[in-house]
MOPAC internal coordinates of N, CA, C and O (Angstrom, degrees):
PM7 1SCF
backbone

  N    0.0000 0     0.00 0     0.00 0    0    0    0
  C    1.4525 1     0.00 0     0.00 0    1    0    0
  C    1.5357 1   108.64 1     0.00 0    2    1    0
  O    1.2310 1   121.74 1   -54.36 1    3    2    1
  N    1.2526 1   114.27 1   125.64 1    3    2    1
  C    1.7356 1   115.02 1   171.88 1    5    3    2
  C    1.5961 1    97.54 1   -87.49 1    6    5    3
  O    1.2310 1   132.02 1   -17.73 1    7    6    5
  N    1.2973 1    94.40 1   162.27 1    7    6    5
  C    1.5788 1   112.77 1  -171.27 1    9    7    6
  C    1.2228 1    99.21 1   -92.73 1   10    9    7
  O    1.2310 1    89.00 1   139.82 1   11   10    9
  N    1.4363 1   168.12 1   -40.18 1   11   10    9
  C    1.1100 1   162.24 1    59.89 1   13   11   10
  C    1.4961 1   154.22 1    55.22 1   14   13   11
  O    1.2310 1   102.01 1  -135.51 1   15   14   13
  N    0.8776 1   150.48 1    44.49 1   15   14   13
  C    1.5472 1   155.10 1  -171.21 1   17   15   14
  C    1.0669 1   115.41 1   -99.02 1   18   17   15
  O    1.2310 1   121.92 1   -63.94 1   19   18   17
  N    1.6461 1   113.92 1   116.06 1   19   18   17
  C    1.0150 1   121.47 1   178.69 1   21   19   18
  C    2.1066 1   109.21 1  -103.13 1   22   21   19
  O    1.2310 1   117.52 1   -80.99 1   23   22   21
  N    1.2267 1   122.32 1    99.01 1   23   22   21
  C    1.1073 1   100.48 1  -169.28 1   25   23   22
  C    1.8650 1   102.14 1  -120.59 1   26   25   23
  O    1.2310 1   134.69 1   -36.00 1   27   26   25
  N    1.4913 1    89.20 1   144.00 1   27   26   25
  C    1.7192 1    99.55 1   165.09 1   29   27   26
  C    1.4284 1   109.42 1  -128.60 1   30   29   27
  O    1.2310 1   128.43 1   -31.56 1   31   30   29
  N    1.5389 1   101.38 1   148.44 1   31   30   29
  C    1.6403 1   113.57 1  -151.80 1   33   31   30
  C    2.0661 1    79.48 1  -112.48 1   34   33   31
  O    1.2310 1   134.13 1   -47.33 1   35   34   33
  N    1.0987 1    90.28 1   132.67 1   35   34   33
  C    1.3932 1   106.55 1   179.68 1   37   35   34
  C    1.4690 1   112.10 1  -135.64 1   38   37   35
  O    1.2310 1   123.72 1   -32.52 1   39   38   37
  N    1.7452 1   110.48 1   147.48 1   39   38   37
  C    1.4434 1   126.35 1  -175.08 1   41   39   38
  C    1.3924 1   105.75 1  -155.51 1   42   41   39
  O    1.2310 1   124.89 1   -87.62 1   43   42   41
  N    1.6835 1   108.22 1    92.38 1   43   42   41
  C    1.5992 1    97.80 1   147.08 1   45   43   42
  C    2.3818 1    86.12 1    80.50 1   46   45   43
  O    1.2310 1   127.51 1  -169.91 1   47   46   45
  N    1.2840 1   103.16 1    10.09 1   47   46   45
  C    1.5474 1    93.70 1   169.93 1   49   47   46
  C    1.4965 1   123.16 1  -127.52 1   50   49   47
  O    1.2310 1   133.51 1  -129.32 1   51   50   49
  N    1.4752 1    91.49 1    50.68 1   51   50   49
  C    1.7189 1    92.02 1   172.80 1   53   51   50
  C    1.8685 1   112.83 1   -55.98 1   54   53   51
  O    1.2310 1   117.70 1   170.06 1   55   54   53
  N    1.5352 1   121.98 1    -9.94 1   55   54   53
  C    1.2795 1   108.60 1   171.54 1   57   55   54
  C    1.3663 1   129.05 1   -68.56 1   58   57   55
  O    1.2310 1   125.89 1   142.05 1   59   58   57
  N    1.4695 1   106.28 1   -37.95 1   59   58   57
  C    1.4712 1   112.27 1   165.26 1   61   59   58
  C    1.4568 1   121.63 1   -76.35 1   62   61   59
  O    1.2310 1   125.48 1   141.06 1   63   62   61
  N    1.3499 1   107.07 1   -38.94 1   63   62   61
  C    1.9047 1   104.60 1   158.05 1   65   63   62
  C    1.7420 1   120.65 1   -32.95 1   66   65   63
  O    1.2310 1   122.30 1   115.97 1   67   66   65
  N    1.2671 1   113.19 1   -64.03 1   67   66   65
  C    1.2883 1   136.83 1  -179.28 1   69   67   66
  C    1.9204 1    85.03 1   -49.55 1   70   69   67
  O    1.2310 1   120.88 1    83.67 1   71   70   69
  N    1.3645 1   115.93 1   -96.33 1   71   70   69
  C    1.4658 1   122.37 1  -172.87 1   73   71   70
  C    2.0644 1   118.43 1   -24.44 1   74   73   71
  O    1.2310 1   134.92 1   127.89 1   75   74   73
  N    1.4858 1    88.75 1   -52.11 1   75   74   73
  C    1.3627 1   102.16 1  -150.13 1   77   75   74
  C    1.8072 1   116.75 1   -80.55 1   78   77   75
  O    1.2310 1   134.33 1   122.11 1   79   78   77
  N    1.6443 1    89.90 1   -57.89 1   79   78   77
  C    0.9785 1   107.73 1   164.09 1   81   79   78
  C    1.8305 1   145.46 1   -20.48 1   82   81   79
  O    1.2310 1   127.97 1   108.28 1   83   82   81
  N    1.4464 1   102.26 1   -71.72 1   83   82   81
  C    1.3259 1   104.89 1   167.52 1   85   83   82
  C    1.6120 1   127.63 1   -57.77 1   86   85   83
  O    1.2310 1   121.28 1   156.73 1   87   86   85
  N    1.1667 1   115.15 1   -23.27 1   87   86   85
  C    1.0414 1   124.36 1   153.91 1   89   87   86
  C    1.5752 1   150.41 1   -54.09 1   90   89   87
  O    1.2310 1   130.88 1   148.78 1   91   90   89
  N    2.1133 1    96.60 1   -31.22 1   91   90   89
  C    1.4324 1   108.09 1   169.25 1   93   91   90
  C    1.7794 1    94.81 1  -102.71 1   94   93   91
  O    1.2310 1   122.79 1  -175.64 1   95   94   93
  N    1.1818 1   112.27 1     4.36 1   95   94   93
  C    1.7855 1    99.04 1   170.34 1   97   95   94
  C    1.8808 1   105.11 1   -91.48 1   98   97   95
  O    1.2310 1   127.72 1   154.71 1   99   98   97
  N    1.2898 1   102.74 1   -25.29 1   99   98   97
  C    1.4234 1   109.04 1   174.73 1  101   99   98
  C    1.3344 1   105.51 1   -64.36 1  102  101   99
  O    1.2310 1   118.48 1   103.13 1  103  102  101
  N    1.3059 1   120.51 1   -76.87 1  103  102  101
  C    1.5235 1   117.00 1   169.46 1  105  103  102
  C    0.9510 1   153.13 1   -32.05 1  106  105  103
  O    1.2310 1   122.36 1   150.23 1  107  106  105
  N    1.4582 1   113.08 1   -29.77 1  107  106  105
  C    1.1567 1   131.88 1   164.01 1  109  107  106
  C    1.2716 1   139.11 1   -86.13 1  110  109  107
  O    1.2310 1   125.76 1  -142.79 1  111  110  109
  N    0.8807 1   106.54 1    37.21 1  111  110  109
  C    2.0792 1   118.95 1  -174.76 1  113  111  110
  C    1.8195 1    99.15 1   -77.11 1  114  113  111
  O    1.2310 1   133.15 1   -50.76 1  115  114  113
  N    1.4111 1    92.20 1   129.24 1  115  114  113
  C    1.2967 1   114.26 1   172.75 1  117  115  114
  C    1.9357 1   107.00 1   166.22 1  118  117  115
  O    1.2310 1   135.66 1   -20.94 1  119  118  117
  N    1.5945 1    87.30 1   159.06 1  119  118  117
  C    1.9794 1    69.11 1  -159.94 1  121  119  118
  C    1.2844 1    89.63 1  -113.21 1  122  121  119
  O    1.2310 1   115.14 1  -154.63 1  123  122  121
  N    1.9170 1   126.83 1    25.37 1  123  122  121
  C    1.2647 1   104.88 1   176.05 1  125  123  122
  C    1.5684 1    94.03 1  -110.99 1  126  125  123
  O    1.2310 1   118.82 1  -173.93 1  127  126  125
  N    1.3032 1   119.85 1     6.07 1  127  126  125
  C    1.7814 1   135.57 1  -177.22 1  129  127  126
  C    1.7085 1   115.61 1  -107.75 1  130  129  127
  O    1.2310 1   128.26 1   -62.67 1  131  130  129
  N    1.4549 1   101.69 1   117.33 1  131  130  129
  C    1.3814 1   100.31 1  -171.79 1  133  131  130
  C    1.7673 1   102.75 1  -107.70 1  134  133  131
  O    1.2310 1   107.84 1   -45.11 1  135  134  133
  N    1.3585 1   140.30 1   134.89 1  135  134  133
  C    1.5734 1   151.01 1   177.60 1  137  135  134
  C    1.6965 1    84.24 1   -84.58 1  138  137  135
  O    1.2310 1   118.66 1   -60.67 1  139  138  137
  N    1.6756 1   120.16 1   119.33 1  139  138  137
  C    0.8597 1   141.12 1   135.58 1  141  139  138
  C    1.6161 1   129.51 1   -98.14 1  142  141  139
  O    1.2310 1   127.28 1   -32.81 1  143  142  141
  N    1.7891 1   103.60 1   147.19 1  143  142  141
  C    1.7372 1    91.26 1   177.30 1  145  143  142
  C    2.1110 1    80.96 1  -143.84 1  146  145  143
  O    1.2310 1   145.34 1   -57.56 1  147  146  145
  N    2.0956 1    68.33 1   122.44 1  147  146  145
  C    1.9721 1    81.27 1   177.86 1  149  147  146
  C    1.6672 1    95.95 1  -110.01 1  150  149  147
  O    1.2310 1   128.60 1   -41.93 1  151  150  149
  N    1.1490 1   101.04 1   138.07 1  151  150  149
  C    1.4846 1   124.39 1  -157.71 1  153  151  150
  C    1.5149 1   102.83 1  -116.65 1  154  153  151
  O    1.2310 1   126.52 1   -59.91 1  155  154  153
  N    1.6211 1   105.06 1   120.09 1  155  154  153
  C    1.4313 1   130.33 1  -171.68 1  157  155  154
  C    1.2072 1   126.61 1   -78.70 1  158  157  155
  O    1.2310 1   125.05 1  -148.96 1  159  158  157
  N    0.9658 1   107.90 1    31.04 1  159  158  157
  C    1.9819 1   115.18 1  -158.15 1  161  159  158
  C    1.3114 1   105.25 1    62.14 1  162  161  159
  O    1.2310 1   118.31 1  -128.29 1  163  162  161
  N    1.2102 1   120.82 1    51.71 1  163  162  161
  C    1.7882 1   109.23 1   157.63 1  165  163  162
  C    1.1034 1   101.40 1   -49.93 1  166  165  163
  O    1.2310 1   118.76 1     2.65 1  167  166  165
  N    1.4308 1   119.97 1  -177.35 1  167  166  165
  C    1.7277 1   150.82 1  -148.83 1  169  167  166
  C    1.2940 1    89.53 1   179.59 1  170  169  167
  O    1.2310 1   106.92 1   169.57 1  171  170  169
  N    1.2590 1   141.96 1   -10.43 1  171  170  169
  C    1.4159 1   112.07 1   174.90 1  173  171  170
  C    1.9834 1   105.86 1  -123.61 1  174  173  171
  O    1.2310 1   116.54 1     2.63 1  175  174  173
  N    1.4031 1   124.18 1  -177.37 1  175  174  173
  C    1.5635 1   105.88 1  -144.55 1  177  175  174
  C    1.3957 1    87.22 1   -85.51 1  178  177  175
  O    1.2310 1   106.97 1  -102.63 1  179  178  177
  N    1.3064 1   141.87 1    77.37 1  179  178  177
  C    1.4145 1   129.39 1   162.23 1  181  179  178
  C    1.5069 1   122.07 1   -69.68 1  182  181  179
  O    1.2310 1   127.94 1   139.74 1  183  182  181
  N    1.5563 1   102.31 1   -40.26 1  183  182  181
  C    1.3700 1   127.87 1  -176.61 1  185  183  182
  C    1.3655 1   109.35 1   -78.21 1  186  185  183
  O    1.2310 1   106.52 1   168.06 1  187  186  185
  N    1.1592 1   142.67 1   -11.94 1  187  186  185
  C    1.1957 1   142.38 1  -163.30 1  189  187  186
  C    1.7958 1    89.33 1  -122.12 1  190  189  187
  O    1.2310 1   112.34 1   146.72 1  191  190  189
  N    1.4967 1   132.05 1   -33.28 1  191  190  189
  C    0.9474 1   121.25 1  -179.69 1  193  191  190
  C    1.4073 1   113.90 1   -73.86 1  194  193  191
  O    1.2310 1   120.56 1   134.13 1  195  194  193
  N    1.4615 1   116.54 1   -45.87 1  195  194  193
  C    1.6362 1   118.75 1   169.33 1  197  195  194
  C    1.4157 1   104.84 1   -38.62 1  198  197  195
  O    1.2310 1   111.35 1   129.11 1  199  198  197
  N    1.7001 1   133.88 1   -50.89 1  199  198  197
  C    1.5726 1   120.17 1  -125.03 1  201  199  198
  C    2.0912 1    91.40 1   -88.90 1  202  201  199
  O    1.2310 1   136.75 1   165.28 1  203  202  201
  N    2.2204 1    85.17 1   -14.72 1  203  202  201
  C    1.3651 1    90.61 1   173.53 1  205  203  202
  C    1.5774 1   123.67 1   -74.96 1  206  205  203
  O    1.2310 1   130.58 1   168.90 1  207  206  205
  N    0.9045 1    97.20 1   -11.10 1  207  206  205
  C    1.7276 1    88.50 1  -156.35 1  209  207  206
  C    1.7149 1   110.53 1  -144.36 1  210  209  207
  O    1.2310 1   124.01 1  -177.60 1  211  210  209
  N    1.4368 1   109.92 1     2.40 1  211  210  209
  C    0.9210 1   112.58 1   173.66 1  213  211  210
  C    1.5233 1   113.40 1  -170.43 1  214  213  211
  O    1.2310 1   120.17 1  -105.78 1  215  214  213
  N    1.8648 1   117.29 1    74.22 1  215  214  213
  C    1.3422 1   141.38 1  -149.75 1  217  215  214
  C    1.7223 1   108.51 1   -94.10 1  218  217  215
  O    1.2310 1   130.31 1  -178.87 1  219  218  217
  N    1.4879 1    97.72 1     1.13 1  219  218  217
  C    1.4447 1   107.15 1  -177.74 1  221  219  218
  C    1.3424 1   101.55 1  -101.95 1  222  221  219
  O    1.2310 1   112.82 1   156.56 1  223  222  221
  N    1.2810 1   131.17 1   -23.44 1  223  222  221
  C    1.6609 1   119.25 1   174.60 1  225  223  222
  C    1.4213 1    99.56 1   -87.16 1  226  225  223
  O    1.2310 1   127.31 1   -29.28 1  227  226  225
  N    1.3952 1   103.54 1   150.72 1  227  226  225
  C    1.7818 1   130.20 1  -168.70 1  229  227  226
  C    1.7337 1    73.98 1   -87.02 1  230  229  227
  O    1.2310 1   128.80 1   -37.00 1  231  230  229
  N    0.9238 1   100.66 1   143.00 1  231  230  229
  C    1.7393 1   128.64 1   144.15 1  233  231  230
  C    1.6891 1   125.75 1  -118.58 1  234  233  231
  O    1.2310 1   121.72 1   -71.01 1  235  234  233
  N    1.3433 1   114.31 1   108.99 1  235  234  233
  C    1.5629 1   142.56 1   168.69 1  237  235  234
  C    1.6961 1    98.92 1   -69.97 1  238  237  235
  O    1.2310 1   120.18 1  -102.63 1  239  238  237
  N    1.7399 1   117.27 1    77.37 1  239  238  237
  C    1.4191 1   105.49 1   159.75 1  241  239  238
  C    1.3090 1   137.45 1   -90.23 1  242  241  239
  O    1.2310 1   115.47 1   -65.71 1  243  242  241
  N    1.4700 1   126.20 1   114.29 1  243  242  241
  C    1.4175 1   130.80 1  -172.82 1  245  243  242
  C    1.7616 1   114.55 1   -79.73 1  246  245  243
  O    1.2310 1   121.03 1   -27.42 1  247  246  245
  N    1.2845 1   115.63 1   152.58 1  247  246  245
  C    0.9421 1   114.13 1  -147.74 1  249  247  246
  C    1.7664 1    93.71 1   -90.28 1  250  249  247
  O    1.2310 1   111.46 1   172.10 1  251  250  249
  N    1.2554 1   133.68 1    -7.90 1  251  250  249
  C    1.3848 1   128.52 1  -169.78 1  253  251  250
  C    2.0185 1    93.96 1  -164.08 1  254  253  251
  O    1.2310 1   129.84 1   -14.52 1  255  254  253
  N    1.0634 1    98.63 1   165.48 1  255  254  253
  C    1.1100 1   119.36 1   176.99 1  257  255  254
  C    1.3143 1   116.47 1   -78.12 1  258  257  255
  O    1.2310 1   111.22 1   -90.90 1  259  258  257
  N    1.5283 1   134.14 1    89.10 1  259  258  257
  C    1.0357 1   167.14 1  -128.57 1  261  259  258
  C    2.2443 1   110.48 1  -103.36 1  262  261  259
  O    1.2310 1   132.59 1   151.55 1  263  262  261
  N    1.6388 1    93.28 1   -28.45 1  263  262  261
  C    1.5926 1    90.01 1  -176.40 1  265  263  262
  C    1.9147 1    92.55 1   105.73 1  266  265  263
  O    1.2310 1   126.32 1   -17.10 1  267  266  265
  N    0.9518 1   105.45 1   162.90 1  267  266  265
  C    1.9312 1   127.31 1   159.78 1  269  267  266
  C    1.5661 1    97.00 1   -60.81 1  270  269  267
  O    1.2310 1   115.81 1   113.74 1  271  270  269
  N    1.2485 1   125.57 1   -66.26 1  271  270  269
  C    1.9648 1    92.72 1  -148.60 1  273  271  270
  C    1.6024 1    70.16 1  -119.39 1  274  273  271
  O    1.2310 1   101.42 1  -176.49 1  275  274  273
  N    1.4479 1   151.47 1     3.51 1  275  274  273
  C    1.9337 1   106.48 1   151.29 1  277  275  274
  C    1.6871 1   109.68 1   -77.50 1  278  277  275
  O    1.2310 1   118.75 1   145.88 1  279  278  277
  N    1.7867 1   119.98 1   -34.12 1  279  278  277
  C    1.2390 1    94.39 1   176.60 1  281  279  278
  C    1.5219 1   123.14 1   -61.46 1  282  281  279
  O    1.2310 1   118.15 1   141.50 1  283  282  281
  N    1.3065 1   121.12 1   -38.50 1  283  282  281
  C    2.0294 1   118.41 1   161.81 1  285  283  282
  C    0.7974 1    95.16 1   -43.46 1  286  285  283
  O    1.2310 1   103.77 1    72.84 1  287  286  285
  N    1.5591 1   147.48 1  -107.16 1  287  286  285
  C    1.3746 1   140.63 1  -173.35 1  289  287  286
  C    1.3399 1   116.54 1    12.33 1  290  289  287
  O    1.2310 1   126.93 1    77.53 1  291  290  289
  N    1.1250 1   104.28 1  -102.47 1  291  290  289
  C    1.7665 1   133.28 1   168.97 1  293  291  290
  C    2.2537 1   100.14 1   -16.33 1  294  293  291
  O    1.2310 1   128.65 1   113.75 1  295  294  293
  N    1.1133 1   100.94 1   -66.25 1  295  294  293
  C    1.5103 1   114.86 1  -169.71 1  297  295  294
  C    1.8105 1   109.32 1   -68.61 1  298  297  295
  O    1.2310 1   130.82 1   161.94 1  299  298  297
  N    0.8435 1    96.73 1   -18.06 1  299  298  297
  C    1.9381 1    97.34 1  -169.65 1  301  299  298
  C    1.8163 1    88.04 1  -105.72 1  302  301  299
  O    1.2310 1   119.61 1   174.94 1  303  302  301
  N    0.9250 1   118.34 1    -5.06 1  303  302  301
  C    2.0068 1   114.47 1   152.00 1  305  303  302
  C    1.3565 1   115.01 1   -71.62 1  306  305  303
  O    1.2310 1   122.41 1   169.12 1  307  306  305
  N    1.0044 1   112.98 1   -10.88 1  307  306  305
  C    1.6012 1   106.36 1   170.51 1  309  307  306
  C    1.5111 1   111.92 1  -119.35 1  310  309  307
  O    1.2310 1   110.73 1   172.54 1  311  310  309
  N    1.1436 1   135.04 1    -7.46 1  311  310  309
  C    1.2613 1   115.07 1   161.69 1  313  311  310
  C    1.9196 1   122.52 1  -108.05 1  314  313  311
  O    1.2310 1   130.26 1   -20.86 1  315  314  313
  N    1.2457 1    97.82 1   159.14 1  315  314  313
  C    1.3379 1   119.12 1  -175.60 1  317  315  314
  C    1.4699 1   127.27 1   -87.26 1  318  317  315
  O    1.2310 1   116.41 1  -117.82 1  319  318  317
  N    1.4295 1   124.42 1    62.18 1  319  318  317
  C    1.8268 1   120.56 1  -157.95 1  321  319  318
  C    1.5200 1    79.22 1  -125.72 1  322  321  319
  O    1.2310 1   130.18 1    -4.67 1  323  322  321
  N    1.6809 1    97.97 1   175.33 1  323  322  321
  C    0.7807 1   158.40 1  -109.73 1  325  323  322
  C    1.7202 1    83.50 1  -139.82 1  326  325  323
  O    1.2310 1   120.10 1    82.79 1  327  326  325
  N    1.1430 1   117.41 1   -97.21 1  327  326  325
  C    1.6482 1   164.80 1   155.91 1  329  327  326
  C    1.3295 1   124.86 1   -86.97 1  330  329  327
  O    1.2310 1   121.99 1   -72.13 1  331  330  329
  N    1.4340 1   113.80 1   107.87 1  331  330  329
  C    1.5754 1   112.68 1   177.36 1  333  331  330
  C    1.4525 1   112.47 1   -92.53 1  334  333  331
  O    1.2310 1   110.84 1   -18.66 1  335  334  333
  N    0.9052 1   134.84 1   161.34 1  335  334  333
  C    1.2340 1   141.01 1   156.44 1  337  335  334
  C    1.4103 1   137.68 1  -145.60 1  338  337  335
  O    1.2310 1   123.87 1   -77.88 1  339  338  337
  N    1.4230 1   110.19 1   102.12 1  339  338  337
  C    1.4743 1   138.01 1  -166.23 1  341  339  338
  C    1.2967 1   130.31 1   -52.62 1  342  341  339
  O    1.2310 1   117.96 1  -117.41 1  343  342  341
  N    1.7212 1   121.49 1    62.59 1  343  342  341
  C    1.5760 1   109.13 1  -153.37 1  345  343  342
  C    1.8478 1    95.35 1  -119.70 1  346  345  343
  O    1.2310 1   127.22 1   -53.35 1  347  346  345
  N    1.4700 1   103.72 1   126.65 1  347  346  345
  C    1.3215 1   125.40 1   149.89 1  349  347  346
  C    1.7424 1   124.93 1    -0.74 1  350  349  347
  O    1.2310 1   108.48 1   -14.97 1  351  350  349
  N    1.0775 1   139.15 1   165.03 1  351  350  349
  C    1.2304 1   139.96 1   174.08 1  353  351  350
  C    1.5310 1   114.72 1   -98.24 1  354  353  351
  O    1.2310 1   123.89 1   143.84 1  355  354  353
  N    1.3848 1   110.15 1   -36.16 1  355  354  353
  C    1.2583 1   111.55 1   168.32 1  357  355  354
  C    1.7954 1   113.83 1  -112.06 1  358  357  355
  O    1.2310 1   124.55 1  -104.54 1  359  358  357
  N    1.0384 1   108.87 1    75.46 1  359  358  357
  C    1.6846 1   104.53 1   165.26 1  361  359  358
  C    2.1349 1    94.95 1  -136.33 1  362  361  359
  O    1.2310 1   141.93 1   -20.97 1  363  362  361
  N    1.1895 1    75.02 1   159.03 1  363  362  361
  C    1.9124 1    98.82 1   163.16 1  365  363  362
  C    1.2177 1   103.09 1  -132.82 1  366  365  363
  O    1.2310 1   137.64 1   -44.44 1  367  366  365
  N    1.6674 1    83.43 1   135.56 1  367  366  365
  C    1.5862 1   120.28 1  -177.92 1  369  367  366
  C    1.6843 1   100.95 1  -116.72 1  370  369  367
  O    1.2310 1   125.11 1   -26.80 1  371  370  369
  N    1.6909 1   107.79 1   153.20 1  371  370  369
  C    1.2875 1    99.47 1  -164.48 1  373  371  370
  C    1.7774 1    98.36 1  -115.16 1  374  373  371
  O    1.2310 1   115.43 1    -6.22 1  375  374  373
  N    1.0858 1   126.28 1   173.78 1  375  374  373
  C    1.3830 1   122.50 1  -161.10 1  377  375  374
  C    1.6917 1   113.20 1   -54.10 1  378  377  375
  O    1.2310 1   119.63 1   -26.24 1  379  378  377
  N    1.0245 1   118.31 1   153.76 1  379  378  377
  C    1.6289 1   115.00 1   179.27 1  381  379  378
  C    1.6930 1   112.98 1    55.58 1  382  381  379
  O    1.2310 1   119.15 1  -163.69 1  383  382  381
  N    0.8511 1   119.23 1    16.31 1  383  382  381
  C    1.8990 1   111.25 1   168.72 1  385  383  382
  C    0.7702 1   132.51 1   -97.46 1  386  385  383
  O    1.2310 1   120.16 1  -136.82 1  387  386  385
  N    1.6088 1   117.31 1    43.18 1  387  386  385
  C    1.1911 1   135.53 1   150.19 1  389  387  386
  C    1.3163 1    95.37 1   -96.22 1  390  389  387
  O    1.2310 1   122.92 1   101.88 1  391  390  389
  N    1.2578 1   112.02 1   -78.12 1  391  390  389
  C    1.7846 1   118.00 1  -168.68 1  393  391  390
  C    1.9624 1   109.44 1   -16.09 1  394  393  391
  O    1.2310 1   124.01 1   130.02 1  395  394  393
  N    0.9123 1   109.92 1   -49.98 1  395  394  393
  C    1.9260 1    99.75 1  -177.99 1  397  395  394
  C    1.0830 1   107.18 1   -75.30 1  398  397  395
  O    1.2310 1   107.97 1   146.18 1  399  398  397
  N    1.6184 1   140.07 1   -33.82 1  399  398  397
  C    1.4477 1   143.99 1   171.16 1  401  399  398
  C    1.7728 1   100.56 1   -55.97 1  402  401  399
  O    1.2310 1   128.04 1   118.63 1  403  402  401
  N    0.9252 1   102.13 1   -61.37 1  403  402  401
  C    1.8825 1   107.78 1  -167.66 1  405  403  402
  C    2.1051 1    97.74 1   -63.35 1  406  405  403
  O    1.2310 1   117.37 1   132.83 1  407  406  405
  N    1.0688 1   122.61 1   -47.17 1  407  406  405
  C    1.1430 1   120.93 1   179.71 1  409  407  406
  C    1.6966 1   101.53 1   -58.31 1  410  409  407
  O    1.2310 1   110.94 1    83.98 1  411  410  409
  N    1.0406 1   134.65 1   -96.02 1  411  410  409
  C    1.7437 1   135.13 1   146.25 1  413  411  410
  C    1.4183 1    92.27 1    32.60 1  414  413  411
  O    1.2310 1   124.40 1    88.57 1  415  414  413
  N    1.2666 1   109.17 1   -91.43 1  415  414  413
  C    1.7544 1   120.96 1  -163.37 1  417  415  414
  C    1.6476 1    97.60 1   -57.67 1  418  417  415
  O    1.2310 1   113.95 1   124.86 1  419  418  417
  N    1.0715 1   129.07 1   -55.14 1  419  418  417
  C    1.2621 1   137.36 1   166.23 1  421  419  418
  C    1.5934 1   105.20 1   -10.68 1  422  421  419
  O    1.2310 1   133.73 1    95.16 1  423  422  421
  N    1.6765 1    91.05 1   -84.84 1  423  422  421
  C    1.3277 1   113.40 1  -163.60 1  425  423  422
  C    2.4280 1   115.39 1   -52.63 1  426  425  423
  O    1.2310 1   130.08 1   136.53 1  427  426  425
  N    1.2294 1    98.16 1   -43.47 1  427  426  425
  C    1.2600 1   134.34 1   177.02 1  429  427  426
  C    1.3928 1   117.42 1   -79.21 1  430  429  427
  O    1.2310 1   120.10 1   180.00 1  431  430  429

């Protein structure tokens, strides 16, 4: 079990994948924190673009489009953390911002 989960629920937004993405895999270095992307029944190539270009994140694919909190729901049944953490497809995160969130929960 990693202590850590970072997951974004994605549908049909390989544009913000492409944008967003490399950025929260940059940021996120730590080896007890894993970058997940659980996938909502896209229809468009999100899933095929990840397995291209970024074969180190796990992808959680759901079989239909599930909604905001049943696809989370649905997707955080298959992983094993510690601490989840629920981030968007399009946000930037800046280096280390996990570390004060995970300490927080830690501490609390």
């Amino acid at each position: 079990m990693i202590k850590t989960a970072v997951v974004i629920l994605n549908w049909n937004g390989r544009g913000f994948l492409e944008k967003f993405l490399p950025g929260v895999i940059a940021n996120t270095v730590s080896a007890d924190t894993e970058v997940i992307i659980a996938d909502n029944g896209s229809d468009d190539d999100s899933v095929s673009w990840l397995s291209a270009n970024h074969p180190e994140i796990r992808v959680i694919r759901l079989e239909k489009n599930y909604g905001y909190a049943g696809g989370y729901n649905r997707a955080l049944q298959y992983i094993a953390a510690e601490y989840f953490i629920l981030l968007n497809p399009d946000i930037s995160v800046p280096a280390g911002w996990t570390e004060p969130l995970v300490t927080f929960m830690d501490m609390h």
